[in-house]
Backbone as numpy.savetxt, mean C-alpha at the origin, in Angstrom:
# Nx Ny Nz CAx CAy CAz Cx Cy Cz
1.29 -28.75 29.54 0.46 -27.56 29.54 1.34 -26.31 29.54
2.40 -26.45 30.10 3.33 -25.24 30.32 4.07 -24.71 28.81
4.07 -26.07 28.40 5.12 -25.78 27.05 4.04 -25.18 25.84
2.51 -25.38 26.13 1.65 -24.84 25.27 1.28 -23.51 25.17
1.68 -22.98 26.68 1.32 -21.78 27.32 2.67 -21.09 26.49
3.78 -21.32 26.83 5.18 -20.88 25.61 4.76 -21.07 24.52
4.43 -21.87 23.82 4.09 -21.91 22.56 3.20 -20.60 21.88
1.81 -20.57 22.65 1.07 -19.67 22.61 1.94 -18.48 22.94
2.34 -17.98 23.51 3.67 -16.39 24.23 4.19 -16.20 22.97
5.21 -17.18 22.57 5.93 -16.96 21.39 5.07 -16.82 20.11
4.28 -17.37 19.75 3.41 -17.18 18.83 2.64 -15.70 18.80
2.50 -15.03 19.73 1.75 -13.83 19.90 3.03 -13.03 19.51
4.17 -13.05 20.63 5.50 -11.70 20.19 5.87 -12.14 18.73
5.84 -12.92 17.93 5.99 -12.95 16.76 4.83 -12.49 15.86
4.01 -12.69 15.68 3.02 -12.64 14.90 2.28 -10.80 15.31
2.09 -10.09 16.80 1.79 -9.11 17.11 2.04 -8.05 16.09
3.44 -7.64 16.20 3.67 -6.89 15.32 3.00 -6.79 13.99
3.45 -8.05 13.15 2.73 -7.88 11.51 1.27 -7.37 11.89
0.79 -7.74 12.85 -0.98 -7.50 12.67 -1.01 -5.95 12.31
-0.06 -5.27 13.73 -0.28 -3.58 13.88 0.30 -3.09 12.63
1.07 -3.67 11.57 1.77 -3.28 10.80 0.52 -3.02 9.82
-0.18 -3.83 9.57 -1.25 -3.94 8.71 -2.30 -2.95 8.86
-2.45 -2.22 7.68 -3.38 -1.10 7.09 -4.77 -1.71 7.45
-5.59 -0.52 8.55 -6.71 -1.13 8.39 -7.86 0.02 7.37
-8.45 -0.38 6.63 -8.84 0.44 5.71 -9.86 1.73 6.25
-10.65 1.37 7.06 -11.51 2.15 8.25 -10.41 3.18 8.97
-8.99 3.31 8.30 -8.65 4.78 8.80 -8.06 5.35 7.66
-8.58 5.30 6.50 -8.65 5.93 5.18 -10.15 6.81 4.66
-10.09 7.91 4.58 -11.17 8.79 4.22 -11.64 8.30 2.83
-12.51 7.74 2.96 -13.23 6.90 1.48 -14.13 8.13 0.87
-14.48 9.31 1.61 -15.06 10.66 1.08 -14.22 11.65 0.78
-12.92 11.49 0.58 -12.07 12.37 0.15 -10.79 11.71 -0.79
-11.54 11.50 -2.18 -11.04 10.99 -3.42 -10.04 12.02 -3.50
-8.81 11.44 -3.58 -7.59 12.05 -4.34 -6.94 11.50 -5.54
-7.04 12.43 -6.58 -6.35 11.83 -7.78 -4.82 12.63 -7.60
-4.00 11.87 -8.10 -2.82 12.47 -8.61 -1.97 12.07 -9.41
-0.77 12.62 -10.52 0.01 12.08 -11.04 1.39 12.76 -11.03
2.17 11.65 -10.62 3.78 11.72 -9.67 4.14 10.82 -10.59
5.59 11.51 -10.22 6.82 10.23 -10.37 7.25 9.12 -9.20
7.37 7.49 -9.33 7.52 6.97 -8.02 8.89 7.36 -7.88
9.04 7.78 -6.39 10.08 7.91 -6.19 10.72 6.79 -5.06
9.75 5.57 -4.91 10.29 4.22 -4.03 9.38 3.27 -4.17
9.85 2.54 -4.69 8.50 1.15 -4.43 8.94 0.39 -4.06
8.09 -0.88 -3.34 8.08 -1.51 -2.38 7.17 -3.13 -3.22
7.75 -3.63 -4.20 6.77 -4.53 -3.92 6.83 -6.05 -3.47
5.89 -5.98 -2.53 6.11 -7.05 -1.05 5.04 -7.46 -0.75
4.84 -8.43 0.37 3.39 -8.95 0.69 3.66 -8.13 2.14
2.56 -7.50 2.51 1.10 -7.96 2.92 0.34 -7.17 1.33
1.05 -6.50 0.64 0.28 -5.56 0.28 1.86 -4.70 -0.52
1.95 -4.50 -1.77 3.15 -3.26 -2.34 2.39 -1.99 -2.17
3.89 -0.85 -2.09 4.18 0.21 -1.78 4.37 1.11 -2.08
3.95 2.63 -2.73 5.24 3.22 -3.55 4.94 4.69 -2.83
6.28 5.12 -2.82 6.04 6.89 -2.18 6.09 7.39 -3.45
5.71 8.71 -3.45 5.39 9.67 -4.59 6.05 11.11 -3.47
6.21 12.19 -4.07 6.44 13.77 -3.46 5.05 14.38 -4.26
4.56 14.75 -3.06 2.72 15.31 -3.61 2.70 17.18 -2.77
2.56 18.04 -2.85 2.31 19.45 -2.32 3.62 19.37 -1.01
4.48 18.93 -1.31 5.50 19.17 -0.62 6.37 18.01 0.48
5.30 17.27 0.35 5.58 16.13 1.17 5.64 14.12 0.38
6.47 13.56 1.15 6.34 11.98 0.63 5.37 11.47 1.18
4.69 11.34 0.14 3.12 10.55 0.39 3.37 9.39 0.41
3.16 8.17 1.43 3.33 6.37 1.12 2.11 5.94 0.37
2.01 5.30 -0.52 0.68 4.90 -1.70 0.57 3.18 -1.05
-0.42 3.00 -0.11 -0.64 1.63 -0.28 -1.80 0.84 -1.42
-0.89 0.15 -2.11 -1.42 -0.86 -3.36 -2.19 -2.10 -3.19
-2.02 -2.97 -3.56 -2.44 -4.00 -3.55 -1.83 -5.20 -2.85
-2.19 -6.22 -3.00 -1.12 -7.89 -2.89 -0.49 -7.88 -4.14
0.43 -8.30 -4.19 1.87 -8.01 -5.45 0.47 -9.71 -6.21
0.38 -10.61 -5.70 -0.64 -11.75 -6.20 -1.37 -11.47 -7.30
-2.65 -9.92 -6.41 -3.60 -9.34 -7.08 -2.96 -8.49 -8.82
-2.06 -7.77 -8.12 -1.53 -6.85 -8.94 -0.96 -7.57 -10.34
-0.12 -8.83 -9.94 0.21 -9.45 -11.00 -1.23 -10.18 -11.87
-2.13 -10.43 -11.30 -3.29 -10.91 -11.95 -3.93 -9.96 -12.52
-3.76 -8.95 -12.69 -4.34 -7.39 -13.40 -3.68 -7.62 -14.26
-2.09 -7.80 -14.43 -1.69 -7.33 -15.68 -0.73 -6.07 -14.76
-0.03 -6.39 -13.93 0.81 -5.52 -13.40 1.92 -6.06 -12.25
2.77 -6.89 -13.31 4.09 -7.16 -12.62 5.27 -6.79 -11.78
5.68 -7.00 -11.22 6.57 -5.88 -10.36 7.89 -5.13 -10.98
7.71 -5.66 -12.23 8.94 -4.73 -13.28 7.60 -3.73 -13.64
7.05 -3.54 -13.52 5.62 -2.42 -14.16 5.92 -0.90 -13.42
6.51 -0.99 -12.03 6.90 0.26 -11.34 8.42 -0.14 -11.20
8.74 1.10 -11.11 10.16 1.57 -10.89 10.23 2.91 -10.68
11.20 3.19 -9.77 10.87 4.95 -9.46 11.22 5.42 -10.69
10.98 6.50 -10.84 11.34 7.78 -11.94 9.82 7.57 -13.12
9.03 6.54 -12.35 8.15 6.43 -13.70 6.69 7.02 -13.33
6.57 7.89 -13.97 5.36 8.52 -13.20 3.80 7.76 -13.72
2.77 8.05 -12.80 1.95 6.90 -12.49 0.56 7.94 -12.37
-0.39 7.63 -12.36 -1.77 8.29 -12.30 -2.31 7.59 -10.68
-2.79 8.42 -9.83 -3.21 7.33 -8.62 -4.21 7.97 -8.69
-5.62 7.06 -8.02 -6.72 7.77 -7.43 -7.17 6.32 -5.99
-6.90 7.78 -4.80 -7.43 7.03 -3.79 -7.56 7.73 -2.56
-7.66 7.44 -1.24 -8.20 7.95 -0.27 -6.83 8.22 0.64
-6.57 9.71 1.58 -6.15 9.65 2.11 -6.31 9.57 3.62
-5.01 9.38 4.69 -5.16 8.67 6.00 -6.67 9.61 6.69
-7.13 9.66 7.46 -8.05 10.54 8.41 -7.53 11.20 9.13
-5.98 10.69 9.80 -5.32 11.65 10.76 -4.45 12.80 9.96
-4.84 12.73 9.03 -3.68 13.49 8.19 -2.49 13.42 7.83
-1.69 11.72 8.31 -0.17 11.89 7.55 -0.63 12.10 6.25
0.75 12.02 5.59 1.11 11.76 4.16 0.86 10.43 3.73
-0.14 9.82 3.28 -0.45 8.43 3.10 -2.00 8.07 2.52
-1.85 7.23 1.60 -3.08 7.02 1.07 -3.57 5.75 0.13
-4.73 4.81 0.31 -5.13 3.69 -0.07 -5.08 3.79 -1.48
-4.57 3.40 -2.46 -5.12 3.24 -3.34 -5.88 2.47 -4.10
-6.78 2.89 -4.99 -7.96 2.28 -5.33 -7.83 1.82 -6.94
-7.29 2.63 -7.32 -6.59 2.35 -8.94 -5.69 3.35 -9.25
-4.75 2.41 -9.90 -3.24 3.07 -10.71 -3.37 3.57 -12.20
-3.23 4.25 -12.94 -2.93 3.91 -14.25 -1.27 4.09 -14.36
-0.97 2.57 -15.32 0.52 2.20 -15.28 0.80 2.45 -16.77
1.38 3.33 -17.53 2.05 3.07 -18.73 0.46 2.98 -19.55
-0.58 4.02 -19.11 -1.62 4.17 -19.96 -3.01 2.97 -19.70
-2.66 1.76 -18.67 -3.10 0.72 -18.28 -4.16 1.19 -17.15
-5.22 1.21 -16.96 -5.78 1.28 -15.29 -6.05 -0.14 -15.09
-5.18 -0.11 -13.43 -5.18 -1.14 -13.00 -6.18 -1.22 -11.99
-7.14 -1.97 -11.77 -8.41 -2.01 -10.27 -7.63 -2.72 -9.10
-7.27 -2.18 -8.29 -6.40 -2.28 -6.78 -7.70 -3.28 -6.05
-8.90 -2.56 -5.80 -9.60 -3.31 -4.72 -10.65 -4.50 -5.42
């Protein structure tokens, strides 16, 4: 019983983190559509979900995307971004006001891609 009780401990300090790491969409303003078009200037593409910052009214905005899974099943491989390539976004930003925002669709190289 003791070694289950460790089991369970270790299983929580490992796994805790990723949870908080994870975007919950209920703190994205779904009434305040932002379009924009940037150059990426970092992408990220990774699981839980790829990444890319953009420089938007003065600041680095983080763009959360999709599952790299999803994205590749659109028709959007992870050679598709690369910084310096500028990109069309439309999506919602945080509620608290960082620099950060869900996105809902990309257009890549003239392509719109559907994120959700």
């Amino acid at each position: 019983m003791q070694t289950v009780k460790w089991l369970l401990a270790a299983a929580f300090v490992v796994t805790a983190p990723l949870a908080h790491a994870h975007h919950g969409w209920s703190s994205y303003d779904a009434e305040k559509v932002m379009r924009v078009e940037a150059p990426l200037q970092e992408v990220r593409y990774r699981n839980p979900h790829a990444e890319v910052a953009i420089d938007y009214e003065g600041r680095r905005w983080q763009v959360i995307l999709a599952p790299t899974r999803r994205m590749e099943s659109r028709g959007l491989p992870e050679g598709g971004l690369q910084p310096g390539k500028t990109i069309e976004i439309e999506g919602y930003p945080k509620r608290d006001g960082s620099p950060e925002m869900r996105a809902e669709r990309i257009t890549v190289d003239g392509k719109v891609i559907e994120l959700r």
